[in-house]
N, CA and C atoms as an extended XYZ file, in Angstrom:
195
Properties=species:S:1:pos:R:3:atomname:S:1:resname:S:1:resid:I:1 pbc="F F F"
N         0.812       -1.193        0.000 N   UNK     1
C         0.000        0.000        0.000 CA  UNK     1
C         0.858        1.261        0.000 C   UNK     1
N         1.736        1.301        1.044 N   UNK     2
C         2.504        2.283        0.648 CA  UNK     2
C         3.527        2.958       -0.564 C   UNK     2
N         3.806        1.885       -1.807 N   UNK     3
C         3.908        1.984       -2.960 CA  UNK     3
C         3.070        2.379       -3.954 C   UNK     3
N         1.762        2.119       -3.573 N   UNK     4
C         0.583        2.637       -4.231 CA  UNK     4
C         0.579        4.272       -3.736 C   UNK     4
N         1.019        4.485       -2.799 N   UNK     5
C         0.826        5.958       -2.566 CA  UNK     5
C         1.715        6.529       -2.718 C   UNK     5
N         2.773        6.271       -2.576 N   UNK     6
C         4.136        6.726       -3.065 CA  UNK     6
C         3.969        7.435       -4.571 C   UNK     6
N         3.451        6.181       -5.648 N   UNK     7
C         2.937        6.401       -6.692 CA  UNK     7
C         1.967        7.387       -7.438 C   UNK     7
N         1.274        7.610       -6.330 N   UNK     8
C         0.063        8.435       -6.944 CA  UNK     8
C         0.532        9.540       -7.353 C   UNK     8
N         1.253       10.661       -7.645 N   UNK     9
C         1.551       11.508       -8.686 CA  UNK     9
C         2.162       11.233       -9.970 C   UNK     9
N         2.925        9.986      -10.062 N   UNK    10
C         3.928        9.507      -10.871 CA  UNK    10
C         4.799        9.958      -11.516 C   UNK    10
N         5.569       11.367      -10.560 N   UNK    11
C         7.053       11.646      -10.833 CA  UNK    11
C         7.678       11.280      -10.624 C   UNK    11
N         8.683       11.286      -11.725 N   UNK    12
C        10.433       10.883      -11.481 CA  UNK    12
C        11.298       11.958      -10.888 C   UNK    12
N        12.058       11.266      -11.255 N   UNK    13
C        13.383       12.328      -10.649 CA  UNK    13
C        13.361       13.793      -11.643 C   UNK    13
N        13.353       13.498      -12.531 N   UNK    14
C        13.462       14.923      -13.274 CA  UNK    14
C        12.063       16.005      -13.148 C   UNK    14
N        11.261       15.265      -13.338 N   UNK    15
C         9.871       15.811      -12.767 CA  UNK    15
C        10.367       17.048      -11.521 C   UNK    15
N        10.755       16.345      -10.437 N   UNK    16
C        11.086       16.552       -9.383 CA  UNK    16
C        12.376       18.235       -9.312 C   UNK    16
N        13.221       17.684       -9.839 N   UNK    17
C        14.124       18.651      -10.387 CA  UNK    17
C        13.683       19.754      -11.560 C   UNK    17
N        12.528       19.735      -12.180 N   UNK    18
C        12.308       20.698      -12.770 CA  UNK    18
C        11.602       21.457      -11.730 C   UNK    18
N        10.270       21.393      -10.931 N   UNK    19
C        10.030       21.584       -9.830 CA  UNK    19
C        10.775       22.401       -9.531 C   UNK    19
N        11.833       21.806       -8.839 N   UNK    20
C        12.863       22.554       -7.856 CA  UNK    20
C        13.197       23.874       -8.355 C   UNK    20
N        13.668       23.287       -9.781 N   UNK    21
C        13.925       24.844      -11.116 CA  UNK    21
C        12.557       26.083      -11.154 C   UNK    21
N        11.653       25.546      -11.210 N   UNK    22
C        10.599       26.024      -11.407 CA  UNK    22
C        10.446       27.165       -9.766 C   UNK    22
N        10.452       26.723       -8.695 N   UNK    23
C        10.420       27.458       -7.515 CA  UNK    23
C        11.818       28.317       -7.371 C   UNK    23
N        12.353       27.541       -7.651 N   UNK    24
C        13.912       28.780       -7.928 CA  UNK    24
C        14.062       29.725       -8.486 C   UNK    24
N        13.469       29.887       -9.687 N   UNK    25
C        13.081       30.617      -10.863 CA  UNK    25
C        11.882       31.848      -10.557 C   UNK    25
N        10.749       31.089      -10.429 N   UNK    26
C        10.020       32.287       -9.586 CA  UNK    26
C        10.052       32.802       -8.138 C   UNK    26
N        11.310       32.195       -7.340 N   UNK    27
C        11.573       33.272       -6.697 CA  UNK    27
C        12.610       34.467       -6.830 C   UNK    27
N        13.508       33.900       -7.871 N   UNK    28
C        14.189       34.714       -8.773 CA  UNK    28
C        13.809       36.191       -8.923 C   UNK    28
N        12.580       35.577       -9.958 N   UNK    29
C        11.793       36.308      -10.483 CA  UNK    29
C        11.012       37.472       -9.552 C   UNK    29
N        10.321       36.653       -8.472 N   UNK    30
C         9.895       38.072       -7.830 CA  UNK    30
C        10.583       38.631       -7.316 C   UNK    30
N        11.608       38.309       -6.684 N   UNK    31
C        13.058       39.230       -5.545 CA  UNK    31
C        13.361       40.010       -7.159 C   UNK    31
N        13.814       40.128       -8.099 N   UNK    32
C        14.141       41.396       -9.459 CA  UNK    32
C        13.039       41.960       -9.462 C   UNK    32
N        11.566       41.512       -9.115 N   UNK    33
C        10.451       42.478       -9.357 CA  UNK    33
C        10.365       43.535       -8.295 C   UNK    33
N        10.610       42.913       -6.939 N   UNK    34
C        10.711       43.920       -5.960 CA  UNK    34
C        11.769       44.745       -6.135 C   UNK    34
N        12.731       45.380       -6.929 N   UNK    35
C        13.832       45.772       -7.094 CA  UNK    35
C        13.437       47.037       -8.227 C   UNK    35
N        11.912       46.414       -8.781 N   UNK    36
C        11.031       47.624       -9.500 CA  UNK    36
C        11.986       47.050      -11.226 C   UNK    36
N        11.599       46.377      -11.122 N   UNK    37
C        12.838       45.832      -12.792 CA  UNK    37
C        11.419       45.483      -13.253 C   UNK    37
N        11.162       46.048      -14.609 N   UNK    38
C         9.836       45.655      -15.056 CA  UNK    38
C         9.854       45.101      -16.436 C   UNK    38
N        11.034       44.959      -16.862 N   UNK    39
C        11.115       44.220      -18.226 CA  UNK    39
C        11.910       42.940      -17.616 C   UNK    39
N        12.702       42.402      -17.224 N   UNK    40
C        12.783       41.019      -17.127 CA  UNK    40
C        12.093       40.156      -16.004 C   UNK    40
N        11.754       40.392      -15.268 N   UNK    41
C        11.138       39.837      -14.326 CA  UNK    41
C         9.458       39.264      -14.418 C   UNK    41
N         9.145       40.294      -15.533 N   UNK    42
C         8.117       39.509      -15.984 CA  UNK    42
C         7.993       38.181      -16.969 C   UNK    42
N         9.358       38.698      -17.826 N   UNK    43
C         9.733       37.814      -18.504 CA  UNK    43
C        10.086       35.868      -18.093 C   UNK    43
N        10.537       36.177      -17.061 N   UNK    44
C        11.057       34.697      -16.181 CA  UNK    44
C         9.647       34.605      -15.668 C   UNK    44
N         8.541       35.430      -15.037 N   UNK    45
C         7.497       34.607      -14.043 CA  UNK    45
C         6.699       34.266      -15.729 C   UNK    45
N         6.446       34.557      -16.634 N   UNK    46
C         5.888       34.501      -17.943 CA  UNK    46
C         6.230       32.390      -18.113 C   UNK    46
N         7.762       32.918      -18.670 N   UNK    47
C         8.265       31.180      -19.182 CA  UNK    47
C         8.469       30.344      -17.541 C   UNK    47
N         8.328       30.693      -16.660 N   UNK    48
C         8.445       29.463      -15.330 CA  UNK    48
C         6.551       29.053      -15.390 C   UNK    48
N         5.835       30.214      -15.637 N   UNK    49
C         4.360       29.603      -15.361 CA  UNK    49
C         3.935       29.176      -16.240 C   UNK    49
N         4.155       29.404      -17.964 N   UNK    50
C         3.949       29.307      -19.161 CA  UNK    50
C         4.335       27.783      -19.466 C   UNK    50
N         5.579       27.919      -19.476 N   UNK    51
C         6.767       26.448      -20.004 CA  UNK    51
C         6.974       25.380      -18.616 C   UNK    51
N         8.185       26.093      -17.593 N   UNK    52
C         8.671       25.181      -17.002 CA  UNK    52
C         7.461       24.218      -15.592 C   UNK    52
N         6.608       25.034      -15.240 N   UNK    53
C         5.689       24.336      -15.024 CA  UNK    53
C         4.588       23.252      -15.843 C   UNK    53
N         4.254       23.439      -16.516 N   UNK    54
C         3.524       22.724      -17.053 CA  UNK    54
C         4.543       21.324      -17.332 C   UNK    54
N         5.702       21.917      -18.143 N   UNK    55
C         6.381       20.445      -18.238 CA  UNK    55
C         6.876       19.782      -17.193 C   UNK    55
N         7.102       20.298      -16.177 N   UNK    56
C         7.325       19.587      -14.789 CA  UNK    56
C         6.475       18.585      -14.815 C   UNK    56
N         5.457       18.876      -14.602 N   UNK    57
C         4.400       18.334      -14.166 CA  UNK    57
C         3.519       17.181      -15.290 C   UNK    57
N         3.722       17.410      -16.075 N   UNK    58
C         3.500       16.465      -17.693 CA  UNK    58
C         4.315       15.777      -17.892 C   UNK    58
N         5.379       15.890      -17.865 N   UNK    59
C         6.507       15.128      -18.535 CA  UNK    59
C         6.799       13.862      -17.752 C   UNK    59
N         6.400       12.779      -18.752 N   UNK    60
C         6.634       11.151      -19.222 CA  UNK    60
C         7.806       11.018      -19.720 C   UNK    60
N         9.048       10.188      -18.867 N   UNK    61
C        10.240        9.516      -19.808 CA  UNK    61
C         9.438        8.487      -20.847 C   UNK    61
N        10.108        8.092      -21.909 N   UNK    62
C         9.563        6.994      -22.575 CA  UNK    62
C         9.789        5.924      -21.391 C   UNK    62
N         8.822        4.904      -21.934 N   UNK    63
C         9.283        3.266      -21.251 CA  UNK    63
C        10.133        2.425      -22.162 C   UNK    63
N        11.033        1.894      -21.839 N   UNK    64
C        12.033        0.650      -22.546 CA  UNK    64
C        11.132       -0.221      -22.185 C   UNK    64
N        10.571       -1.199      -23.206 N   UNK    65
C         9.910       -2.274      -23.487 CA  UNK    65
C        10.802       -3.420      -23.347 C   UNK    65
């Protein structure tokens, strides 16, 4: 049972590590916004909520058959 729950999101390791990227990134992002920077900082919270989240969270390695 506890493998079954372990399971229930079904990330891997990279999953996991984009994640990590992903919270790194938008905190990046807002610490340059508080700094009043209004052209890149939107830019990074844009592609971390746009791109690197979504693929975190989607992304399937293939399976070796």
């Amino acid at each position: 049972m506890a493998k079954k729950e372990k399971d229930r999101l079904g990330l891997g390791k990279l999953n996991y590590l984009l994640l990590l990227l992903a919270s790194v990134l938008l905190a990046v992002g807002y610490i340059i916004m508080s700094f009043n920077e209004i052209f890149i900082s939107p830019v990074i919270l844009i592609a971390v909520y746009l791109v690197v989240l979504p693929l975190a969270l989607l992304y399937k390695p293939k399976q070796d058959q």
